[in-house]
PQR file of N, CA, C, O and H, with PARSE charges and radii, in Angstrom:
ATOM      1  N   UNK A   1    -151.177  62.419 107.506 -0.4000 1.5000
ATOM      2  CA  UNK A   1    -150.139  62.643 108.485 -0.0000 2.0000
ATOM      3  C   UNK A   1    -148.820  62.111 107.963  0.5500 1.7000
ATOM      4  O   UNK A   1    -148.792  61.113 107.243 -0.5500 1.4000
ATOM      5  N   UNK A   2    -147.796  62.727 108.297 -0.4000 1.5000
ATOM      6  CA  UNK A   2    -146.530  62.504 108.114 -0.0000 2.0000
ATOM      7  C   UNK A   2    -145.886  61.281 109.350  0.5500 1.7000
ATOM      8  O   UNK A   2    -146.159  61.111 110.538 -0.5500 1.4000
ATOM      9  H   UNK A   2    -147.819  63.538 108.881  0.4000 1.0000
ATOM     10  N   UNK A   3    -144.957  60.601 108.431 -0.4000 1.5000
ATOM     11  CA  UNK A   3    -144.070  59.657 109.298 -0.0000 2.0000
ATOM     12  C   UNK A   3    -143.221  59.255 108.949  0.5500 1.7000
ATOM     13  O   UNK A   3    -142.990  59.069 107.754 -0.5500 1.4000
ATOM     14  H   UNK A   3    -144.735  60.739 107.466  0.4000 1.0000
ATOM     15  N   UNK A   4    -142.174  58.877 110.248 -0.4000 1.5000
ATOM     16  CA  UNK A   4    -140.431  58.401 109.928 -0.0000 2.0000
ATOM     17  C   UNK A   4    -140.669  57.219 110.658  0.5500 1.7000
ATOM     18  O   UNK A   4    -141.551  56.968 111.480 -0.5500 1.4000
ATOM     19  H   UNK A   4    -142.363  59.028 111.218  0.4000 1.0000
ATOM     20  N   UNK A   5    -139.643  56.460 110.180 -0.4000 1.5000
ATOM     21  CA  UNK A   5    -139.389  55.260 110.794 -0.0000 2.0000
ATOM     22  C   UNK A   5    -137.405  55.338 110.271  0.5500 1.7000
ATOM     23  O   UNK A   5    -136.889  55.850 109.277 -0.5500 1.4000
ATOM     24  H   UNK A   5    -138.926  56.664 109.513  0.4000 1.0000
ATOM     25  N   UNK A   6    -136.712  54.525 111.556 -0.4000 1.5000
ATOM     26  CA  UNK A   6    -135.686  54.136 111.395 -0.0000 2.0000
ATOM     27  C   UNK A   6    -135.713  52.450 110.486  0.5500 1.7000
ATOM     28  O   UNK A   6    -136.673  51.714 110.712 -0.5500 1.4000
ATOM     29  H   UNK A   6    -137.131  54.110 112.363  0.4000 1.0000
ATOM     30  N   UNK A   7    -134.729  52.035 109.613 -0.4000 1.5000
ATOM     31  CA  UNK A   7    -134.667  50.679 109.339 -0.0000 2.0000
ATOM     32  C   UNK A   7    -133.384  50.045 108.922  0.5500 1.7000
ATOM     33  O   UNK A   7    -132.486  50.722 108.422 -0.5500 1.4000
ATOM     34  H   UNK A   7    -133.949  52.633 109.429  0.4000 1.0000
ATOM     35  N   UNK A   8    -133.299  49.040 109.074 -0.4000 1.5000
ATOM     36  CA  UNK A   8    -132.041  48.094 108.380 -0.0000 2.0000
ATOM     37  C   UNK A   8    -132.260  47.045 107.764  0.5500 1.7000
ATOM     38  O   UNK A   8    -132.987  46.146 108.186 -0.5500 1.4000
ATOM     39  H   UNK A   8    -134.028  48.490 109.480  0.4000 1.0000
ATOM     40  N   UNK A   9    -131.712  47.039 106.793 -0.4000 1.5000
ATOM     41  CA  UNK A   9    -131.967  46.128 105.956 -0.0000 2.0000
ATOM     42  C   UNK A   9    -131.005  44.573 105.659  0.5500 1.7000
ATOM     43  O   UNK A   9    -129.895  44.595 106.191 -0.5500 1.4000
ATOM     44  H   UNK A   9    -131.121  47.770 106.450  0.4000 1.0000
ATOM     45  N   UNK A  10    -131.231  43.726 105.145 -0.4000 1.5000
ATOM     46  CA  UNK A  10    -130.392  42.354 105.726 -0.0000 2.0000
ATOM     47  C   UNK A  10    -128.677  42.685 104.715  0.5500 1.7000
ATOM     48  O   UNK A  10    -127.895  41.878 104.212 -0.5500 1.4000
ATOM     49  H   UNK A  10    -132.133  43.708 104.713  0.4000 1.0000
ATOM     50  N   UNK A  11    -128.664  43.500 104.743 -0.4000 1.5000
ATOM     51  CA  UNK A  11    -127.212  44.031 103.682 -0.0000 2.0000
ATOM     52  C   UNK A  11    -126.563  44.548 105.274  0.5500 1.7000
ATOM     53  O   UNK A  11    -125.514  44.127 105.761 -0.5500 1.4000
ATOM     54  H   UNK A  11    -129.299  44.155 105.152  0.4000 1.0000
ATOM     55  N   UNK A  12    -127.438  45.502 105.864 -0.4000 1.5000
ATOM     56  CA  UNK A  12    -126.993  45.987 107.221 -0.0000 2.0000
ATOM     57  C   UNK A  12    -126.661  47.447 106.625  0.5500 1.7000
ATOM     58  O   UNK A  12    -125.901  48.188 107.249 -0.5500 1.4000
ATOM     59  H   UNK A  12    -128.290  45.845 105.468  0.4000 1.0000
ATOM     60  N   UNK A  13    -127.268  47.865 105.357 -0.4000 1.5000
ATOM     61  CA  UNK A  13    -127.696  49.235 105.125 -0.0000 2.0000
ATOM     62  C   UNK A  13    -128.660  49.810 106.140  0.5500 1.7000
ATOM     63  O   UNK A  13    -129.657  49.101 106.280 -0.5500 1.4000
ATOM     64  H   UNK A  13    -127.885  47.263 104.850  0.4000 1.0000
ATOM     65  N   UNK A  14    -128.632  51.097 107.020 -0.4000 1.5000
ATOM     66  CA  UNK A  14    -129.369  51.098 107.366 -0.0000 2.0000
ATOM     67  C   UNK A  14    -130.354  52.884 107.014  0.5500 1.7000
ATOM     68  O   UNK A  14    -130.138  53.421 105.928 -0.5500 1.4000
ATOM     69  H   UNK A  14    -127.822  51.673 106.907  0.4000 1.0000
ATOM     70  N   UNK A  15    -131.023  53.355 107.703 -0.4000 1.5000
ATOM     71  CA  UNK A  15    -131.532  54.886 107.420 -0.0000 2.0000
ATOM     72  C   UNK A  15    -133.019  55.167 107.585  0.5500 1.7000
ATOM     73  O   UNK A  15    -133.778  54.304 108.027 -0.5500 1.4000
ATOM     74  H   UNK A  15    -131.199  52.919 108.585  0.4000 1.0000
ATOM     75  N   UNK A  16    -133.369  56.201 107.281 -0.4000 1.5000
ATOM     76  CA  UNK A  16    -134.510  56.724 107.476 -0.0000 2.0000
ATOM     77  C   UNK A  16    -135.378  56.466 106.504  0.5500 1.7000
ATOM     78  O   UNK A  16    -134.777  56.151 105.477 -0.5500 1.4000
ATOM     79  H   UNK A  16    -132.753  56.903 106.923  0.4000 1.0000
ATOM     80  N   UNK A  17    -136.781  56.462 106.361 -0.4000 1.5000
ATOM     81  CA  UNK A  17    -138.035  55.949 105.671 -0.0000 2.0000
ATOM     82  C   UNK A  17    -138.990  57.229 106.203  0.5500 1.7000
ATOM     83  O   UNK A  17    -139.351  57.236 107.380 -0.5500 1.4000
ATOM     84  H   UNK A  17    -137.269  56.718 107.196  0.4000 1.0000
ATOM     85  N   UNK A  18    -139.346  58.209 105.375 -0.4000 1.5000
ATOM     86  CA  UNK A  18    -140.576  58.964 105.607 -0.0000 2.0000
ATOM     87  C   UNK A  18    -141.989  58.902 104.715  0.5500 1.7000
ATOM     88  O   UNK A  18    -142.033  59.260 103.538 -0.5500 1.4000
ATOM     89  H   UNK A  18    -139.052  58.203 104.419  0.4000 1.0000
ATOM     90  N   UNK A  19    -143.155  58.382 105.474 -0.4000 1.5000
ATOM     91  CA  UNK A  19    -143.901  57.966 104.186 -0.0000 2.0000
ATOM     92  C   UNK A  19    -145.233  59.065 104.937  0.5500 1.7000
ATOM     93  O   UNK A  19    -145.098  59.873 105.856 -0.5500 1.4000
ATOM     94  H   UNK A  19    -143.119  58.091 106.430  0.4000 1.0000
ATOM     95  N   UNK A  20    -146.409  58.737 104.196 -0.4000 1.5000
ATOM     96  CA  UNK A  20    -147.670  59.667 104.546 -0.0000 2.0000
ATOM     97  C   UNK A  20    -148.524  57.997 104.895  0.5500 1.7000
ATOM     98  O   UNK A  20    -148.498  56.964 104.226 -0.5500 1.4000
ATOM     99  H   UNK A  20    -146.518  58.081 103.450  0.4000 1.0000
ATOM    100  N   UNK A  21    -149.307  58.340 106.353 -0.4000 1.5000
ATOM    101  CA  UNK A  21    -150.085  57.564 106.163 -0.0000 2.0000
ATOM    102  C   UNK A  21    -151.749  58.331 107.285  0.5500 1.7000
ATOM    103  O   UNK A  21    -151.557  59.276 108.049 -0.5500 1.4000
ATOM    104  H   UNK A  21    -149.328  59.179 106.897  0.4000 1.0000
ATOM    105  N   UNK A  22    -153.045  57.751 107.142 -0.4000 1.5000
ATOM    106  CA  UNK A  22    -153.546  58.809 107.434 -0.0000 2.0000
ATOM    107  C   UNK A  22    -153.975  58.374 108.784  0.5500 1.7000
ATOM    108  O   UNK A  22    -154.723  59.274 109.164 -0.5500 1.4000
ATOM    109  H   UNK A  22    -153.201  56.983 106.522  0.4000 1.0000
ATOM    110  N   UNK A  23    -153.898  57.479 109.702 -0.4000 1.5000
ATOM    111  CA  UNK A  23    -153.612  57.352 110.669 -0.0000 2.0000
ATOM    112  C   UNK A  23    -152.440  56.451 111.579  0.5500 1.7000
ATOM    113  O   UNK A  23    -151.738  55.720 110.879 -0.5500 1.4000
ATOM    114  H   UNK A  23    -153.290  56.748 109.393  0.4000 1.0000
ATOM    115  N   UNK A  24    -152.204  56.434 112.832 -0.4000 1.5000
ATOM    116  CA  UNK A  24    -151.287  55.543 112.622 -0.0000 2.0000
ATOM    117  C   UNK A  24    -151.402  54.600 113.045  0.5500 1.7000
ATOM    118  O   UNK A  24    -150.469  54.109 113.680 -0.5500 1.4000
ATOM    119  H   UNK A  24    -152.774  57.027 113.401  0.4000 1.0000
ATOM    120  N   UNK A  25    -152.661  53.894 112.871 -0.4000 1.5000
ATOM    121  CA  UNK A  25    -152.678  52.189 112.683 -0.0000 2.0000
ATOM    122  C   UNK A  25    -152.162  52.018 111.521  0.5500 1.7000
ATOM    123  O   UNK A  25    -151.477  51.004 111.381 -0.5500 1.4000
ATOM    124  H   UNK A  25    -153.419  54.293 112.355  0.4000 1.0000
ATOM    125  N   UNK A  26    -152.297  52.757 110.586 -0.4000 1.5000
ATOM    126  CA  UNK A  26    -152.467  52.396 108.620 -0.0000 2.0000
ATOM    127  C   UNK A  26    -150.384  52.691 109.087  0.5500 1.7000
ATOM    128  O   UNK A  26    -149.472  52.065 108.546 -0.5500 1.4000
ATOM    129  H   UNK A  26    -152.853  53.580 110.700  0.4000 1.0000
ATOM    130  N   UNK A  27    -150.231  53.624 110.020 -0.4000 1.5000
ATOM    131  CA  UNK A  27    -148.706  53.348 109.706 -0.0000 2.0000
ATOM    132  C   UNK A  27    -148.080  52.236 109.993  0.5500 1.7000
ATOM    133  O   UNK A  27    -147.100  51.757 109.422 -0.5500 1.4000
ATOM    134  H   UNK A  27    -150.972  54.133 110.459  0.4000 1.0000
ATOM    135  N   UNK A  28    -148.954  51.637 111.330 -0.4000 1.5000
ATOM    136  CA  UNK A  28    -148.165  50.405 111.828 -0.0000 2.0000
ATOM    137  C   UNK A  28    -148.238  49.300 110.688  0.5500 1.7000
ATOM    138  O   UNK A  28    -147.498  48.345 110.451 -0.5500 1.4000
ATOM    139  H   UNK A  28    -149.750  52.026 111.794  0.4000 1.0000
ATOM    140  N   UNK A  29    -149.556  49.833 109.975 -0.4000 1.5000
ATOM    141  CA  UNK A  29    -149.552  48.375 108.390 -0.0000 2.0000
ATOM    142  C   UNK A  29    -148.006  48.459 107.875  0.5500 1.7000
ATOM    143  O   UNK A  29    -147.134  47.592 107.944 -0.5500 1.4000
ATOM    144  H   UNK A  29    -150.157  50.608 110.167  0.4000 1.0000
ATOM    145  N   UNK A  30    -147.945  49.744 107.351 -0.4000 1.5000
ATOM    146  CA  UNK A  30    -146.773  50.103 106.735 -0.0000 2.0000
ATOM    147  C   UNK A  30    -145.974  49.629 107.370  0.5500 1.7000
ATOM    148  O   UNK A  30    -145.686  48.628 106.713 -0.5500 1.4000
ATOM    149  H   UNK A  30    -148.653  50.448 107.295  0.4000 1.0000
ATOM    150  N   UNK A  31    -145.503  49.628 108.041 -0.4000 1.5000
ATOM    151  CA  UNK A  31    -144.171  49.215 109.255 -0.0000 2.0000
ATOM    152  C   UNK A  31    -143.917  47.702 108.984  0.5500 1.7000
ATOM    153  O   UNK A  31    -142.962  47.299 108.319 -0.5500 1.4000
ATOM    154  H   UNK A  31    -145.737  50.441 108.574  0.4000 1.0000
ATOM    155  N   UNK A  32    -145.094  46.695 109.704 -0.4000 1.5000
ATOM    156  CA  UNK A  32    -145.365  45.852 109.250 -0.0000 2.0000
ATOM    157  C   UNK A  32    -145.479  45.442 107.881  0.5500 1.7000
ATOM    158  O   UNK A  32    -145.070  44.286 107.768 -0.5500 1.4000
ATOM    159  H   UNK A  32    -145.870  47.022 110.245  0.4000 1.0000
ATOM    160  N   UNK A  33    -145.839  45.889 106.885 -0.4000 1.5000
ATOM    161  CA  UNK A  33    -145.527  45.680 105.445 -0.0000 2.0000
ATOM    162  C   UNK A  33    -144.178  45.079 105.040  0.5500 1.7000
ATOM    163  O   UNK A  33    -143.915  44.018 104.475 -0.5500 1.4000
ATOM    164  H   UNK A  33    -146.171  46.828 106.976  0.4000 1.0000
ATOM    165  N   UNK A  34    -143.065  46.498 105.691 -0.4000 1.5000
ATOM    166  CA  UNK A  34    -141.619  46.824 105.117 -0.0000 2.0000
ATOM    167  C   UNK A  34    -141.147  45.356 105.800  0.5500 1.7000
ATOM    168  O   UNK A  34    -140.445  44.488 105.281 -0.5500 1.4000
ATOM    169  H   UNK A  34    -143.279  47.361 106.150  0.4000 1.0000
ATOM    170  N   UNK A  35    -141.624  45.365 106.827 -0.4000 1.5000
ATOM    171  CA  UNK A  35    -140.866  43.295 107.247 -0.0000 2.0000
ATOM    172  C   UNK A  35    -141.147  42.263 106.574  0.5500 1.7000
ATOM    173  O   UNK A  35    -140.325  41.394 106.284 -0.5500 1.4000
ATOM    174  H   UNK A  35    -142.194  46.070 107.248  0.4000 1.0000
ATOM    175  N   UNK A  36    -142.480  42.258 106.222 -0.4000 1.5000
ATOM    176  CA  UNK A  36    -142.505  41.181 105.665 -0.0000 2.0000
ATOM    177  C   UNK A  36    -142.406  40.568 104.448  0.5500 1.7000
ATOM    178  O   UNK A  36    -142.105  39.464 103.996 -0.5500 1.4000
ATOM    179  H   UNK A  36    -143.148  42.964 106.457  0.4000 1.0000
ATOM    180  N   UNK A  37    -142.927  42.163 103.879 -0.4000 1.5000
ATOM    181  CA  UNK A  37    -143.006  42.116 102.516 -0.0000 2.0000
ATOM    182  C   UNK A  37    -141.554  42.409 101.400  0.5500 1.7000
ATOM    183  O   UNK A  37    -141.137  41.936 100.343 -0.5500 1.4000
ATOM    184  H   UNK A  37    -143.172  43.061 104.246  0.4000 1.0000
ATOM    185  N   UNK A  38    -141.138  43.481 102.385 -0.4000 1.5000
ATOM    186  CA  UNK A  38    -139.430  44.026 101.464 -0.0000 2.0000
ATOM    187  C   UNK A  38    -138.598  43.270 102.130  0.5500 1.7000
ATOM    188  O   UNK A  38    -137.755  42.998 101.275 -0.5500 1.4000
ATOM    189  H   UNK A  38    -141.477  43.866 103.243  0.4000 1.0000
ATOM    190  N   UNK A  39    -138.213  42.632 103.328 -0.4000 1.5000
ATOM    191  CA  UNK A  39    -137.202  42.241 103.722 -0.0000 2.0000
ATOM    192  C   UNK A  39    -136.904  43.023 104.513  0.5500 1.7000
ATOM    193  O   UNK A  39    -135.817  42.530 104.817 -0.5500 1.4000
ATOM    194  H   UNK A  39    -138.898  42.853 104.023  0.4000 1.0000
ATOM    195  N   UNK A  40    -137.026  44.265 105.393 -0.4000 1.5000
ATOM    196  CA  UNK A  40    -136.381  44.919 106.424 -0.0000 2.0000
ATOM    197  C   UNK A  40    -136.098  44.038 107.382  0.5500 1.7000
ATOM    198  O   UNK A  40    -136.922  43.239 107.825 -0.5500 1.4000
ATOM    199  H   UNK A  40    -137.909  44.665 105.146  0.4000 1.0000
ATOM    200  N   UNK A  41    -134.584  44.160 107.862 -0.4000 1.5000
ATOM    201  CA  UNK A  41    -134.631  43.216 108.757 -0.0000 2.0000
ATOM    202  C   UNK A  41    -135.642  43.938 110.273  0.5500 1.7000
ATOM    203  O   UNK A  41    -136.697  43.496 110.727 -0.5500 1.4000
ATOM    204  H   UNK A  41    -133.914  44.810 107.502  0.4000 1.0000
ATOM    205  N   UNK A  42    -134.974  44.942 110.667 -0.4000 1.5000
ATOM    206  CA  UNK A  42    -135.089  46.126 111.825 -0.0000 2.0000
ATOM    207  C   UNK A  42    -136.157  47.528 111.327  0.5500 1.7000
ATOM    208  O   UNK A  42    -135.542  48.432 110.762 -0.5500 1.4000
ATOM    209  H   UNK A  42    -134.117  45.302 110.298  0.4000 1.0000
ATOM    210  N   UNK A  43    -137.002  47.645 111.427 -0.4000 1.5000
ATOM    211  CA  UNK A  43    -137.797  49.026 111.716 -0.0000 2.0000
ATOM    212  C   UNK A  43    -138.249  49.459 112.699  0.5500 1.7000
ATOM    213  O   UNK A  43    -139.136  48.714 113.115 -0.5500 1.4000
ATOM    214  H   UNK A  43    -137.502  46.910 111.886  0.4000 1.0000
ATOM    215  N   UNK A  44    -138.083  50.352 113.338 -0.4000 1.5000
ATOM    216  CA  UNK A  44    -138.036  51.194 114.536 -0.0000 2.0000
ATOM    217  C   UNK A  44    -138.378  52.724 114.796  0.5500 1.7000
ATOM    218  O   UNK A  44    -138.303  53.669 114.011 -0.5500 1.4000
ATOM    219  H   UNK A  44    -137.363  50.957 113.000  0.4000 1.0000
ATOM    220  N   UNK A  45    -138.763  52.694 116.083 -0.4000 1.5000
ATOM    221  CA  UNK A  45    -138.268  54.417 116.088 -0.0000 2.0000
ATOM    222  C   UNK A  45    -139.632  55.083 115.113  0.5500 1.7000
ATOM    223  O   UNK A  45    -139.416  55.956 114.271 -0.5500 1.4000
ATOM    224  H   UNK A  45    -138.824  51.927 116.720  0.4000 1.0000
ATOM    225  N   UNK A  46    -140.697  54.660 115.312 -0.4000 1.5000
ATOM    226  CA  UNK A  46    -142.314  54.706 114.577 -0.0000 2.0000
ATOM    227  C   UNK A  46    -142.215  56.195 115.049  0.5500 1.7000
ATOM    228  O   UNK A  46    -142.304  56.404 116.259 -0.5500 1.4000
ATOM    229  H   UNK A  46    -140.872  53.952 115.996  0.4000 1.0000
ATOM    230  N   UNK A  47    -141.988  57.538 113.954 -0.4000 1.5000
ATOM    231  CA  UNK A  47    -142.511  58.841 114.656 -0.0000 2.0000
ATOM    232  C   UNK A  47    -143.292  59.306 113.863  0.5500 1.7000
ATOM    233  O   UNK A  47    -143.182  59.137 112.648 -0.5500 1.4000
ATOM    234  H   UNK A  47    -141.916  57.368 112.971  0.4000 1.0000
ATOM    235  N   UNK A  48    -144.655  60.288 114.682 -0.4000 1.5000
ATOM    236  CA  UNK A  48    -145.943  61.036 113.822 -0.0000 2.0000
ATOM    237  C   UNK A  48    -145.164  62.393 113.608  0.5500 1.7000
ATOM    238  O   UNK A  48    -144.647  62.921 114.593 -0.5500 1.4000
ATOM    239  H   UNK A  48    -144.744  60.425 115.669  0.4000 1.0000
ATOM    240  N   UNK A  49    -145.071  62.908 112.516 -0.4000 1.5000
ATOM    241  CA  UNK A  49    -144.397  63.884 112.068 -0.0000 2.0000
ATOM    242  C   UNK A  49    -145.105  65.186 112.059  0.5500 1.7000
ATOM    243  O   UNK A  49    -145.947  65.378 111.182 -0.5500 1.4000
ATOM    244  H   UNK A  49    -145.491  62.479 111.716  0.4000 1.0000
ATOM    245  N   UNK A  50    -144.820  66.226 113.060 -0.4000 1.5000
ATOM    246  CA  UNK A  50    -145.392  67.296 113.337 -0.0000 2.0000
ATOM    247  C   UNK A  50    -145.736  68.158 111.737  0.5500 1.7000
ATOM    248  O   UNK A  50    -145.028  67.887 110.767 -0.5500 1.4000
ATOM    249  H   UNK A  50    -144.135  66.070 113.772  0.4000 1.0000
ATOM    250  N   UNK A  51    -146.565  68.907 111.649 -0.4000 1.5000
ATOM    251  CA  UNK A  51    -146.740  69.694 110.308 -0.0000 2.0000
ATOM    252  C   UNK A  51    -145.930  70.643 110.107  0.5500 1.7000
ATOM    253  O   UNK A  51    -145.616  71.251 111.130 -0.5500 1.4000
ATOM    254  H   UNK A  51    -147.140  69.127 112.436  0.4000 1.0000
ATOM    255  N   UNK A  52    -145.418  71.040 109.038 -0.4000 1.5000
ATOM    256  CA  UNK A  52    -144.031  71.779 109.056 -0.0000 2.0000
ATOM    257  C   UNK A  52    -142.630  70.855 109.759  0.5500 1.7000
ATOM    258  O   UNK A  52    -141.866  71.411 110.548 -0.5500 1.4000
ATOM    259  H   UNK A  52    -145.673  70.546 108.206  0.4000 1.0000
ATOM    260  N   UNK A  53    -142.526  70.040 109.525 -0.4000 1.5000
ATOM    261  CA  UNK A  53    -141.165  69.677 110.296 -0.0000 2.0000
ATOM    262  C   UNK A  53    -140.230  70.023 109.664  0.5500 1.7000
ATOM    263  O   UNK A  53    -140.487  69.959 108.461 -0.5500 1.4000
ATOM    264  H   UNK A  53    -143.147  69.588 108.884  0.4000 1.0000
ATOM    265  N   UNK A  54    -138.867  70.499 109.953 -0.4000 1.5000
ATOM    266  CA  UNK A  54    -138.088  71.144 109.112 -0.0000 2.0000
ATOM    267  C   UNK A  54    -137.037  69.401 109.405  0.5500 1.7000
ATOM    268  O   UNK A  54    -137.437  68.335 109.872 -0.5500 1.4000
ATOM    269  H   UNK A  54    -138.659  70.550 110.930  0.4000 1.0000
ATOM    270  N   UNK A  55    -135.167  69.937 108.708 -0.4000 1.5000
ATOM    271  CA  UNK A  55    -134.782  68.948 108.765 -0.0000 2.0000
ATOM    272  C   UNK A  55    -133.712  69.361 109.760  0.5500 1.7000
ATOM    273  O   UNK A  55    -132.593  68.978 109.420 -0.5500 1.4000
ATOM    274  H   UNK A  55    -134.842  70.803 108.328  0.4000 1.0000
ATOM    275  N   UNK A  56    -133.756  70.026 110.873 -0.4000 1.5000
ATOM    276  CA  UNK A  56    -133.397  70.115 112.102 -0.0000 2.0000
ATOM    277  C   UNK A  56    -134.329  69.937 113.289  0.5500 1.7000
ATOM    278  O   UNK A  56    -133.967  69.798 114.457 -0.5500 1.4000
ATOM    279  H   UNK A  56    -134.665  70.337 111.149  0.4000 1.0000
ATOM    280  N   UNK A  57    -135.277  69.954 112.944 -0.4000 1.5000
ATOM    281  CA  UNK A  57    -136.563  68.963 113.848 -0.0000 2.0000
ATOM    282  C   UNK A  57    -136.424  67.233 113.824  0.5500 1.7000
ATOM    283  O   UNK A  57    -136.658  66.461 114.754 -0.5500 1.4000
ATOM    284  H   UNK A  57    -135.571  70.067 111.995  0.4000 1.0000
ATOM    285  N   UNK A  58    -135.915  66.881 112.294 -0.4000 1.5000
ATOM    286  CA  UNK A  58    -135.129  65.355 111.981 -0.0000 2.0000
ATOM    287  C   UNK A  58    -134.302  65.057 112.644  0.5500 1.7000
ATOM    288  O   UNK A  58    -134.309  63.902 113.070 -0.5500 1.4000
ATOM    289  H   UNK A  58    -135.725  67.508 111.538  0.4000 1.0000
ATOM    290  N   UNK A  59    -132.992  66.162 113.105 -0.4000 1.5000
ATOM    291  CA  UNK A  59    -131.727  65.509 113.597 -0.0000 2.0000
ATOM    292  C   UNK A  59    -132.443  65.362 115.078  0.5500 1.7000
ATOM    293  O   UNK A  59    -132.157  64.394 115.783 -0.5500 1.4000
ATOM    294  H   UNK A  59    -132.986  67.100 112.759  0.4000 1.0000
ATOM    295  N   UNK A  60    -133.290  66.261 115.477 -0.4000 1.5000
ATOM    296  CA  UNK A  60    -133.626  65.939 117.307 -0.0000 2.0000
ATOM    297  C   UNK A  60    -134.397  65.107 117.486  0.5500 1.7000
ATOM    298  O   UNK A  60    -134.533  64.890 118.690 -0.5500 1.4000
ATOM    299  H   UNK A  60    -133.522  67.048 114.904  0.4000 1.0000
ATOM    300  N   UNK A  61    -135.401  64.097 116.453 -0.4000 1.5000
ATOM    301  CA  UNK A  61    -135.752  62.836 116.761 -0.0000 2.0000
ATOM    302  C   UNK A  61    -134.934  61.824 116.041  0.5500 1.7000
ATOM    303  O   UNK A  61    -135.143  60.666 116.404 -0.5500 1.4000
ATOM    304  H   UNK A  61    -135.290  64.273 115.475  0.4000 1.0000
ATOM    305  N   UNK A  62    -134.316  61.944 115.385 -0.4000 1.5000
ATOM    306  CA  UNK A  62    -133.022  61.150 114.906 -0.0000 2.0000
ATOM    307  C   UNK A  62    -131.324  61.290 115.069  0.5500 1.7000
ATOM    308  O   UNK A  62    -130.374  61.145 114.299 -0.5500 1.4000
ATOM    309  H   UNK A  62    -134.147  62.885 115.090  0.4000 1.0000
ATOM    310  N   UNK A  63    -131.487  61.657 116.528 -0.4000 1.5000
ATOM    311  CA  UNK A  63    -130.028  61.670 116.763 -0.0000 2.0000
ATOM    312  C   UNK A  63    -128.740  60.698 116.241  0.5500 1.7000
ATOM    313  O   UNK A  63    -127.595  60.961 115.872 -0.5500 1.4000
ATOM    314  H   UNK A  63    -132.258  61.774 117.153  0.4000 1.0000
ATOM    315  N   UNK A  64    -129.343  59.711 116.365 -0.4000 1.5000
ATOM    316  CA  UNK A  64    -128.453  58.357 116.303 -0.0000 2.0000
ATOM    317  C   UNK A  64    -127.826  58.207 114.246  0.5500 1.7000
ATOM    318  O   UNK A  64    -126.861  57.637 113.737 -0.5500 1.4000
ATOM    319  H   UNK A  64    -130.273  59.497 116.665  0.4000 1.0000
ATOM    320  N   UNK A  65    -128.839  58.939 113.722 -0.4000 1.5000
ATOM    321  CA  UNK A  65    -128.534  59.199 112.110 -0.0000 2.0000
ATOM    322  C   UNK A  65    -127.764  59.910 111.790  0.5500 1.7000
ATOM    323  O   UNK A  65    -127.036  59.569 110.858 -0.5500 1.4000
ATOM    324  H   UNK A  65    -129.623  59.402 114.136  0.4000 1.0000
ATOM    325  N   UNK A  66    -127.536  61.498 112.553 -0.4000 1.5000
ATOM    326  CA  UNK A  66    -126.703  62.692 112.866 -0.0000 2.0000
ATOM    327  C   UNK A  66    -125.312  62.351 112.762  0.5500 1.7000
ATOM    328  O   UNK A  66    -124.395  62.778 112.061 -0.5500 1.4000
ATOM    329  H   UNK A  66    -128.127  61.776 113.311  0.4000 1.0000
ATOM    330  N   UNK A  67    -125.400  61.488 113.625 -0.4000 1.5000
ATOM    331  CA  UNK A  67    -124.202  60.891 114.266 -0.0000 2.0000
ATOM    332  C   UNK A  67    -123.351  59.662 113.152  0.5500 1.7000
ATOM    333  O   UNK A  67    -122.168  59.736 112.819 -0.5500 1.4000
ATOM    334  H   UNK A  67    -126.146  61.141 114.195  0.4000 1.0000
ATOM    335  N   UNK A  68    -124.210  58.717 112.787 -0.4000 1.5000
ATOM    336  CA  UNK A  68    -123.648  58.340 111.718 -0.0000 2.0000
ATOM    337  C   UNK A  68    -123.390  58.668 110.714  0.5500 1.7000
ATOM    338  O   UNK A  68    -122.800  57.774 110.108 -0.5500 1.4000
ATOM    339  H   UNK A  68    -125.171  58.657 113.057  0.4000 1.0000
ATOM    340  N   UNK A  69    -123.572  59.874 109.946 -0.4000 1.5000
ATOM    341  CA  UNK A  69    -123.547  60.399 108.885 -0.0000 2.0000
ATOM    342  C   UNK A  69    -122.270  61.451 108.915  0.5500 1.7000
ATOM    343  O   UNK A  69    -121.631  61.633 107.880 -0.5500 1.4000
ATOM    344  H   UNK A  69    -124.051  60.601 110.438  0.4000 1.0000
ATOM    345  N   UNK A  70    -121.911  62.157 110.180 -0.4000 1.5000
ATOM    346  CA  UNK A  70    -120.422  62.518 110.566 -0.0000 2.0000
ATOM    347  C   UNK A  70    -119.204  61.517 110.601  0.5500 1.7000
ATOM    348  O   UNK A  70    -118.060  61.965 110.680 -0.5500 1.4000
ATOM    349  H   UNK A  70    -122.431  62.009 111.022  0.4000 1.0000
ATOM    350  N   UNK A  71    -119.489  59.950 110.534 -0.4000 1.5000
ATOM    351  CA  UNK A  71    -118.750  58.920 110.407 -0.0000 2.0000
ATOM    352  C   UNK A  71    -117.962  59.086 109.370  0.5500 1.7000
ATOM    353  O   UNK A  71    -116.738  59.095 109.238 -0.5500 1.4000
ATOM    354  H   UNK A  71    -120.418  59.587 110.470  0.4000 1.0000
ATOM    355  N   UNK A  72    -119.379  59.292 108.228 -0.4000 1.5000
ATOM    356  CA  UNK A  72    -118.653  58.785 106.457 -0.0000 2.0000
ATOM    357  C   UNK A  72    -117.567  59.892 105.819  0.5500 1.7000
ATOM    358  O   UNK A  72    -117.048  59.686 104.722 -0.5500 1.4000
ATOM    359  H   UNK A  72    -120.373  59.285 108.335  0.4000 1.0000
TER
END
């Protein structure tokens, strides 16, 4: 299965993370991993990624990315 997560990192970089995991306990490891292990400060926003997702299926569960990326 496919998955996104939102994150920020202690720079206050922040963005999207799409990884494969095959259920989503094994994603919440992952999630949990990226804190403790890389330093994320913030991960959020845990989504199971429909099959076929295109990257206008991205902007409608990631509005808030859309939006920052019209900033720069």
């Amino acid at each position: 299965m496919g998955f996104a997560v939102e994150y920020t990192l202690p720079s206050g970089t922040s963005g999207i993370i799409f990884f494969a995991a095959t259920d989503m306990n094994e994603a919440v490891s992952y999630v949990s991993l990226l804190c403790s292990h890389y330093g994320h400060v913030s991960v959020t926003n845990l989504t199971a990624l429909p099959p076929n997702t295109t990257v206008a299926d991205l902007y409608q569960l990631f509005p808030r990315k859309q939006a920052d990326s019209k900033k720069e």
